[in-house]
C-alpha positions as CSV (number, residue, x, y, z in Angstrom):
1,X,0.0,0.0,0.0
2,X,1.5,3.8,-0.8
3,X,1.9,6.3,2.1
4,X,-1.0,8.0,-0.3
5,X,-3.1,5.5,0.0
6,X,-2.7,5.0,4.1
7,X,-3.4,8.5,4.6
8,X,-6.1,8.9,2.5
9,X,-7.4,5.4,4.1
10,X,-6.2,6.8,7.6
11,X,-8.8,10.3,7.2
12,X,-12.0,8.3,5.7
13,X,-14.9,7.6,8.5
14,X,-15.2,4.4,7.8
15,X,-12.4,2.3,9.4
16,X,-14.1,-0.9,8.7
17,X,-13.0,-0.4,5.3
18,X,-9.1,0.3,5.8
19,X,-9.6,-2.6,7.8
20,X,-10.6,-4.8,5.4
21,X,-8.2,-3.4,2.6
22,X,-5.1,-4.5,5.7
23,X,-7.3,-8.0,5.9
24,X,-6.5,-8.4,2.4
25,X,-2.9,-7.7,2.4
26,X,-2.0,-9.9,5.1
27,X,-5.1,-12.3,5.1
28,X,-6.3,-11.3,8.1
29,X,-9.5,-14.3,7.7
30,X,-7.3,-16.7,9.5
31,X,-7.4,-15.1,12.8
32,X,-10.8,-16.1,12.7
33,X,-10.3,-19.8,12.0
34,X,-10.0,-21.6,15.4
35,X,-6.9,-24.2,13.6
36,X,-5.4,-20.6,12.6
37,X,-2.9,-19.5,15.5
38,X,0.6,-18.7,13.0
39,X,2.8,-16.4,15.1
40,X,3.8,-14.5,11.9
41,X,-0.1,-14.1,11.4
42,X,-0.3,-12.0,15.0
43,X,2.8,-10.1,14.3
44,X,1.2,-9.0,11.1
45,X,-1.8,-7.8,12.7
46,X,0.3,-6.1,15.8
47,X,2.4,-3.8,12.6
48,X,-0.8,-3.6,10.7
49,X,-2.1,-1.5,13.8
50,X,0.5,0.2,14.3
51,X,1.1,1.4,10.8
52,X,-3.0,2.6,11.2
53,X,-2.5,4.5,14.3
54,X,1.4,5.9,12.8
55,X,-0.8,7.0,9.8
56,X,-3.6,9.3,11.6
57,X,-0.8,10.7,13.8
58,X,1.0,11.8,10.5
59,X,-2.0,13.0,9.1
60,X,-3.1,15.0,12.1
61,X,0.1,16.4,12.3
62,X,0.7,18.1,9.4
63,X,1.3,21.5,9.3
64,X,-0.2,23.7,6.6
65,X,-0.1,26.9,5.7
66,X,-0.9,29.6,3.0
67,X,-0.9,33.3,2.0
68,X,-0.6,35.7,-0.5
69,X,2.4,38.3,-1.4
70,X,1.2,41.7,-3.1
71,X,2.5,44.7,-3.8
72,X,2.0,47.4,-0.9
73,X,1.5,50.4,-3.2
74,X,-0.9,49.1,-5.6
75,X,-2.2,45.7,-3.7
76,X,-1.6,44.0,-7.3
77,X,-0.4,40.0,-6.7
78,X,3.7,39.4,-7.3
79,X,3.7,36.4,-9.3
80,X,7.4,33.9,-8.6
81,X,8.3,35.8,-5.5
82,X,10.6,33.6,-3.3
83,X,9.2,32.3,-0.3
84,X,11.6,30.9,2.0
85,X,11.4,28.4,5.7
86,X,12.5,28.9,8.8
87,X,15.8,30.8,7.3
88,X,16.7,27.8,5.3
89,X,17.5,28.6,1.8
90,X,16.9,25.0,0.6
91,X,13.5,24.9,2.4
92,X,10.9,27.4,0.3
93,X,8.5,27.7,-2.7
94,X,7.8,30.5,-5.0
95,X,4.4,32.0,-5.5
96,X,2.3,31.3,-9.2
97,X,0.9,34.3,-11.3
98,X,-1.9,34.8,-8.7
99,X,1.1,35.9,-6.0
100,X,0.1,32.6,-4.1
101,X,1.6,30.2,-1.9
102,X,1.3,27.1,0.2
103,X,3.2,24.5,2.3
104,X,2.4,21.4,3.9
105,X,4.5,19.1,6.2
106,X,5.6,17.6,9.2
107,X,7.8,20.8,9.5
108,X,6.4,23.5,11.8
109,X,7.1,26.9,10.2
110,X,8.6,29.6,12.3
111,X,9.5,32.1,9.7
112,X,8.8,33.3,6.5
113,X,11.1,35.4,4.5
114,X,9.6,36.7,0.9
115,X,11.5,38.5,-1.5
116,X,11.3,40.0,-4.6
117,X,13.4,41.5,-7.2
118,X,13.4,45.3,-6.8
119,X,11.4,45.2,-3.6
120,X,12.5,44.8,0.3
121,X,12.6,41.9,2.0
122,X,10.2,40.7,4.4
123,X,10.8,38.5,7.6
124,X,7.3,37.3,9.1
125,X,7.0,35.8,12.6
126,X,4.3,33.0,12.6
127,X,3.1,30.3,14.9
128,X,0.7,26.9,14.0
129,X,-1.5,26.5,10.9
130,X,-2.2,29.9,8.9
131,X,-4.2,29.9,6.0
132,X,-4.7,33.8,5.3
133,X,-1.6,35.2,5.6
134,X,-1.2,38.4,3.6
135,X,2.5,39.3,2.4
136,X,2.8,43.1,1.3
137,X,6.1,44.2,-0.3
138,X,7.3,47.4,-0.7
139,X,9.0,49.1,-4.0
140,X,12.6,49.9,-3.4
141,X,14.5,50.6,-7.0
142,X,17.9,50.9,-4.8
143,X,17.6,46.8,-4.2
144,X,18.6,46.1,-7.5
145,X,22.2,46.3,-7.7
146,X,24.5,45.6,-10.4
147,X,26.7,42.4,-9.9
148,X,30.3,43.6,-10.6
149,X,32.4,41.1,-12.2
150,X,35.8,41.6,-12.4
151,X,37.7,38.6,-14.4
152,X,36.0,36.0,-16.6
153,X,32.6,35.9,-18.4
154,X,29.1,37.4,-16.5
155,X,28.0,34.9,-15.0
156,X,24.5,35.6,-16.6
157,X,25.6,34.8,-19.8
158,X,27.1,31.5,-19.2
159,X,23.8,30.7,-18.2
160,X,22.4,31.8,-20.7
161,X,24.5,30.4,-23.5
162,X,23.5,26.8,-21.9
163,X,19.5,28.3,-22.0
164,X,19.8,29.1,-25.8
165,X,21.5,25.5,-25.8
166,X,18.4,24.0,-24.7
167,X,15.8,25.7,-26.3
168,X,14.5,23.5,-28.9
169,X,14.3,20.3,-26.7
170,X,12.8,22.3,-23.4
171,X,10.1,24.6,-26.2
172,X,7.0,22.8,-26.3
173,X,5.6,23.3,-29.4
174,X,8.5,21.1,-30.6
175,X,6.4,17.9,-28.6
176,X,5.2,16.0,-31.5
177,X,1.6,16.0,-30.1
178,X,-0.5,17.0,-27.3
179,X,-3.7,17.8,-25.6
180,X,-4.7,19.7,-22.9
181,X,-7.4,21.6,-21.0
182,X,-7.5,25.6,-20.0
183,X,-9.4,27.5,-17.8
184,X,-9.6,31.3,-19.4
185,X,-10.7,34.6,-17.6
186,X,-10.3,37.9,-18.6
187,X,-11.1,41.4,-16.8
188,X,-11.6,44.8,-17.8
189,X,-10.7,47.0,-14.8
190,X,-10.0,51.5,-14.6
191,X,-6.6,52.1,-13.5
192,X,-5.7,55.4,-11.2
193,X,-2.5,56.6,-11.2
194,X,-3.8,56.4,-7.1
195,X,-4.7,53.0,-5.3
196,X,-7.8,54.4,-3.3
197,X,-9.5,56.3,-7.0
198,X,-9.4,52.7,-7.9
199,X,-10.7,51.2,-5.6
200,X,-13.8,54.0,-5.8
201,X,-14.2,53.0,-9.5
202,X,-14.5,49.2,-8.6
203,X,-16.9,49.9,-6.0
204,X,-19.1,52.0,-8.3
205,X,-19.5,48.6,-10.3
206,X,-21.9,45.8,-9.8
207,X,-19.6,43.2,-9.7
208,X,-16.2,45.1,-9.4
209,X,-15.3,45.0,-12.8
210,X,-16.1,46.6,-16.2
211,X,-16.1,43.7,-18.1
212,X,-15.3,40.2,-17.6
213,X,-15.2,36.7,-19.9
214,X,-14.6,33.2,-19.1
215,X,-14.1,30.2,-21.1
216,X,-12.7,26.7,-21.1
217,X,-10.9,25.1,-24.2
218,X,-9.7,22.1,-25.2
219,X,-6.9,22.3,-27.5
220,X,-4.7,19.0,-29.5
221,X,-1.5,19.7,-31.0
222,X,0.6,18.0,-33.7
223,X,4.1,19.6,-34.5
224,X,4.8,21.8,-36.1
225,X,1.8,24.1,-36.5
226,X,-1.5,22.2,-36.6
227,X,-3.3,23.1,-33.8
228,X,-6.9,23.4,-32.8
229,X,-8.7,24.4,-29.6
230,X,-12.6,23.8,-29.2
231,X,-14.6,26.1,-26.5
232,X,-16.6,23.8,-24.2
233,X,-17.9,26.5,-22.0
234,X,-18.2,30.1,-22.2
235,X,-19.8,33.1,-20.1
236,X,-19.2,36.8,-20.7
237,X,-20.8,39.6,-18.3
238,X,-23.7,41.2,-20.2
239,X,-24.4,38.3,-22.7
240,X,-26.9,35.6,-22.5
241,X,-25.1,33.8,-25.4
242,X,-21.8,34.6,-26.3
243,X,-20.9,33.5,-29.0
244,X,-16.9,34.8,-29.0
245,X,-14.8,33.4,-25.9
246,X,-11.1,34.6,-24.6
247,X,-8.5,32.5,-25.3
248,X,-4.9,31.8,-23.3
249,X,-3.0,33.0,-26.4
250,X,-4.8,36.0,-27.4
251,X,-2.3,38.4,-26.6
252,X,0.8,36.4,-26.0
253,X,2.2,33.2,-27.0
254,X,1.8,30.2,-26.2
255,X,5.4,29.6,-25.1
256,X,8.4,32.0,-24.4
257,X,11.0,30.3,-26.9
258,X,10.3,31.7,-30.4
259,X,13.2,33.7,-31.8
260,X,10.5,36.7,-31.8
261,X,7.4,37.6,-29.4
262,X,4.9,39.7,-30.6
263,X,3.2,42.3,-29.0
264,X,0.2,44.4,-30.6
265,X,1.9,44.1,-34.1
266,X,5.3,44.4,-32.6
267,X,8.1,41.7,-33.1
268,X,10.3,41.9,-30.4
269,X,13.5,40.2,-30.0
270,X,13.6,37.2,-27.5
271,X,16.1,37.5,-25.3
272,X,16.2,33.3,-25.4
273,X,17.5,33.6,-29.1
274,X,20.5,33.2,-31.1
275,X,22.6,36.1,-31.0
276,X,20.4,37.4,-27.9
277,X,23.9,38.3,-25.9
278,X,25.3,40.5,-28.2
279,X,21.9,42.7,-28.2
280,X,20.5,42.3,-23.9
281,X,22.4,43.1,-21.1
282,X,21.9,40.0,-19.0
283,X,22.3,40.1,-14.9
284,X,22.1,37.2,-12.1
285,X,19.8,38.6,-9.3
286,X,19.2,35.8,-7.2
287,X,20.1,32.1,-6.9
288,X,17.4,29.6,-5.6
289,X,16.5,26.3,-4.8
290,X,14.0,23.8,-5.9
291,X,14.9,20.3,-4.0
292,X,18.0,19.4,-6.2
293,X,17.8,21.8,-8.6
294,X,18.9,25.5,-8.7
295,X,17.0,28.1,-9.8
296,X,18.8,31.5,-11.5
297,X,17.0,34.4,-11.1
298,X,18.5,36.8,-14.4
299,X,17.1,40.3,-15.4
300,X,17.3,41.6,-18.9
301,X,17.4,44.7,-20.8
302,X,18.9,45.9,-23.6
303,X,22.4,46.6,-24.2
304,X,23.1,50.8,-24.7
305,X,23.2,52.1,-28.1
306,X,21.7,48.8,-29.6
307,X,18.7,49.7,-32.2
308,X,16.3,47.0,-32.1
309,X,12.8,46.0,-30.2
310,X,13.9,44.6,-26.9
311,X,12.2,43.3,-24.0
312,X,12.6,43.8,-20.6
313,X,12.1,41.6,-17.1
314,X,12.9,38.6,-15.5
315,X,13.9,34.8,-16.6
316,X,13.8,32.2,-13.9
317,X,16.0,29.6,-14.9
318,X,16.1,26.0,-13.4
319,X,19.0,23.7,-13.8
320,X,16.9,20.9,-14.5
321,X,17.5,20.8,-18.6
322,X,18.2,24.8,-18.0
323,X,14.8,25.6,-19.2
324,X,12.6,28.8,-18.2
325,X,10.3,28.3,-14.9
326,X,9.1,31.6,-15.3
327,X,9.0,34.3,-17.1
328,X,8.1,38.3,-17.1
329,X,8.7,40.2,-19.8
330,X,7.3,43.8,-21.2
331,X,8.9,46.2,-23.8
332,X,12.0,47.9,-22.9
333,X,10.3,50.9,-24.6
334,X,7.2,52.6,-22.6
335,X,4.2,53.6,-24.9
336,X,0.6,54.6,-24.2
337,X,-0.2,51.1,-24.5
338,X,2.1,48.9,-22.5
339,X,1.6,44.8,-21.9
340,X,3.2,42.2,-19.2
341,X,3.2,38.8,-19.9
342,X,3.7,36.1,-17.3
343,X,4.3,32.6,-17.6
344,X,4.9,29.5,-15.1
345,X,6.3,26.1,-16.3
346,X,6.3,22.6,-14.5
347,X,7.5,19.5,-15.7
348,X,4.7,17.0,-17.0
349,X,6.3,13.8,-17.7
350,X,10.1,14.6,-17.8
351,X,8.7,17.8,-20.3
352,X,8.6,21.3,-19.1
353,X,5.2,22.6,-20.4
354,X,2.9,26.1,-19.5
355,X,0.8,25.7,-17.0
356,X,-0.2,29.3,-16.3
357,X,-0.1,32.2,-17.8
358,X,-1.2,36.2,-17.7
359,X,-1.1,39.4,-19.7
360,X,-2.1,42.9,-18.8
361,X,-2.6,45.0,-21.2
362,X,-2.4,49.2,-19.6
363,X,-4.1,51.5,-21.4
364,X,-2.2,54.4,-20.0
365,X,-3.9,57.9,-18.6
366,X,-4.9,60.0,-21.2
367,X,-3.1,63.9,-20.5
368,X,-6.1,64.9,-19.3
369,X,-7.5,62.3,-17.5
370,X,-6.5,60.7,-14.5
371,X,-8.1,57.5,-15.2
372,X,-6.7,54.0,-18.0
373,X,-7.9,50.6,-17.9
374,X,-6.2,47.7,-17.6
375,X,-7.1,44.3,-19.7
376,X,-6.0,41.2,-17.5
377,X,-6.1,37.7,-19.3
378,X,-4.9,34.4,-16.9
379,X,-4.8,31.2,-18.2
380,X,-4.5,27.8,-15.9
381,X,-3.8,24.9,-18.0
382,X,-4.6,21.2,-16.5
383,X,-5.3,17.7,-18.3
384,X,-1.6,17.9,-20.3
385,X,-1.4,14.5,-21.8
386,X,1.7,14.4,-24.4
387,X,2.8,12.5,-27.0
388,X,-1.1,11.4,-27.8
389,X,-1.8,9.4,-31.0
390,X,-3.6,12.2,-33.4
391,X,-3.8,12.6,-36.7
392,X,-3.8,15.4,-38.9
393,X,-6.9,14.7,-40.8
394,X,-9.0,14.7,-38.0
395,X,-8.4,18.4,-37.4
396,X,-10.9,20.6,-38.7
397,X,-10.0,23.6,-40.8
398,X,-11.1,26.5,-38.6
399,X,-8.2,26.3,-36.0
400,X,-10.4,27.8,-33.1
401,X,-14.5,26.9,-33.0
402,X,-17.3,26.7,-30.4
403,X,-18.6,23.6,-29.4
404,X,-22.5,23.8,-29.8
């Protein structure tokens, strides 16, 4: 039986039937035959209870906790901010694109320390379970120092080199099938310049929001471009029956390893590319840990005097296959219309593939107005099933359609 299986066995109500699932294992129905009396019979039963008792202890002793890390200014969700134990660098998580995060253990938790790129550190005191905890973060440019090196190659960019290495076997599109499930939602929100006009504008709404959508899709994949995602399920504020849906790619890609990313009709140069160190300034930030693998934290900007479309933001790199965890990324080059994307890998099946992903697109304060709007699309993929036997003539033509 797996530890799995005793503890979810161990919480059920009904111990008769853990019982009988031991009584199988060990063939418990001899106990009950009077010409049954084997020694090894009894000392089966004796570890069989103790292993049932061992198990609820385990399971009631677990310690759990959860929270949330924003920003302090604007109360906006960081998204791969490091969350680290009881001072142990090797003991931590990061949070996802919502800014969440949760443990759970036999380890009690003491302290948390969160930090950020470009933001303070925090050191939070905490005693037994906690399930709301609320981790604000406060803007501080001055944190983000340049790492001097003085002989040999920027570290960065040796890591970097081995990341433009990797690309084509860790980029997912180059999986010769798949299939998968996303969950889609999209908001339409005013943006202040100040936190509390916001806030006034959201409360003026119905349902906080100007306008919101929501879909799930189902897309199948066969390399190297046929694609086709069906909408099971869609609901848009305002509409009885929508017949349009948001989409997890509609304003980014899918994944962050083409050569170029393009933004509202804008190609701009990936800095996981050939030739990508010659054009971005590359710098290590942070350095963290993810059981046995390492996790480099690298920023990215253009070089000076370099005339191109660049990018700018942050590359979390783990050393497993040096592929991308996470990614943030925005022009280098501030418009009236500016976009964020976000995305968060895990590894499904020895493959790193998306699992979530987020875009904001700001809409920027007119000169005299106070007031933009913000567009914010998240994606949560689930139901990843790779290297599935499909065929290209069972894909229809239209490469996105609505299930009646």
């Amino acid at each position: 039986m797996e530890a799995a299986d005793l503890a979810a066995a161990a919480r059920g109500v009904n111990g008769s039937l853990f019982m009988a699932h031991l009584s199988h294992m060990y063939n418990f129905s001899g106990l009950f035959n009077p010409t049954f009396a084997a020694k090894s019979s009894i000392m089966h039963f004796k570890f069989s209870l103790f292993l049932f008792f061992a198990v609820i202890n385990f399971t009631y002793s677990q310690h759990r906790i959860s929270g949330q890390v924003k920003d302090k200014d604007t109360g906006e969700p960081l998204a791969f901010a490091s969350v680290i134990f009881n001072d142990n660098p090797r003991f931590g998580t990061t949070t996802n694109i919502d800014g969440k995060f949760a443990y759970s253990g036999a380890e009690a938790i003491h302290t948390i320390k969160c930090s950020y790129v470009g933001y303070s550190e925090e050191v939070l005191q905490i005693s037994g379970n906690r399930q709301d905890i609320v981790i604000e973060l406060t803007f501080a440019e001055n944190v983000l120092e340049e790492v001097v090196v003085n002989q040999g190659e920027n570290p960065a960019n040796a890591i970097m080199r081995k990341v433009i290495a990797n690309k084509e076997i860790n980029n997912p599109e180059n999986i010769e099938s798949f299939k998968y499930k996303s969950y889609n939602k999209v908001i339409y929100d005013f943006k202040a310049k100040d936190k509390n006009d916001s806030i006034k504008l959201k409360q003026r709404l119905q349902n906080g929001h100007i306008f919101m959508m929501e879909s799930v899709t189902e897309r199948k994949f066969i390399s190297p471009d046929n694609s086709e995602e069906v909408v099971l399920a869609t609901r848009v504020s305002g509409f009885k029956n929508p017949s349009f849906a948001s989409l997890a790619t509609d304003l980014q890609p899918f994944s962050f390893y083409k050569d170029n990313i393009p933004f509202i009709n804008v190609n701009y140069l990936n800095p996981v590319s050939k030739g990508s160190l010659n054009k971005y300034k590359f710098t290590l930030q942070d350095t963290l840990y993810q059981g046995r693998d390492t996790v480099y934290v690298i920023s990215y900007k253009p070089l000076p005097r370099k005339n191109f479309d660049g990018l700018t933001g942050l590359l979390y790199i783990n050393t497993n296959k040096y592929a991308l965890q996470n990614v943030s990324a925005t022009p280098f080059e501030k418009g009236k219309i500016d976009i964020k994307i976000q995305q968060q890998y895990s590894l499904v099946d020895g493959q790193w593939f998306p699992q979530q992903l987020e875009y904001a697109l700001i809409m920027n304060e007119y000169p005299t107005k106070k007031t933009g709007m913000i567009v914010q699309g998240r994606s949560y993929i689930d139901n990843v099933q790779l290297n599935v036997p499909l065929r290209k003539k069972d894909f229809r033509l239209e490469s996105v359609w609505i299930d009646d």
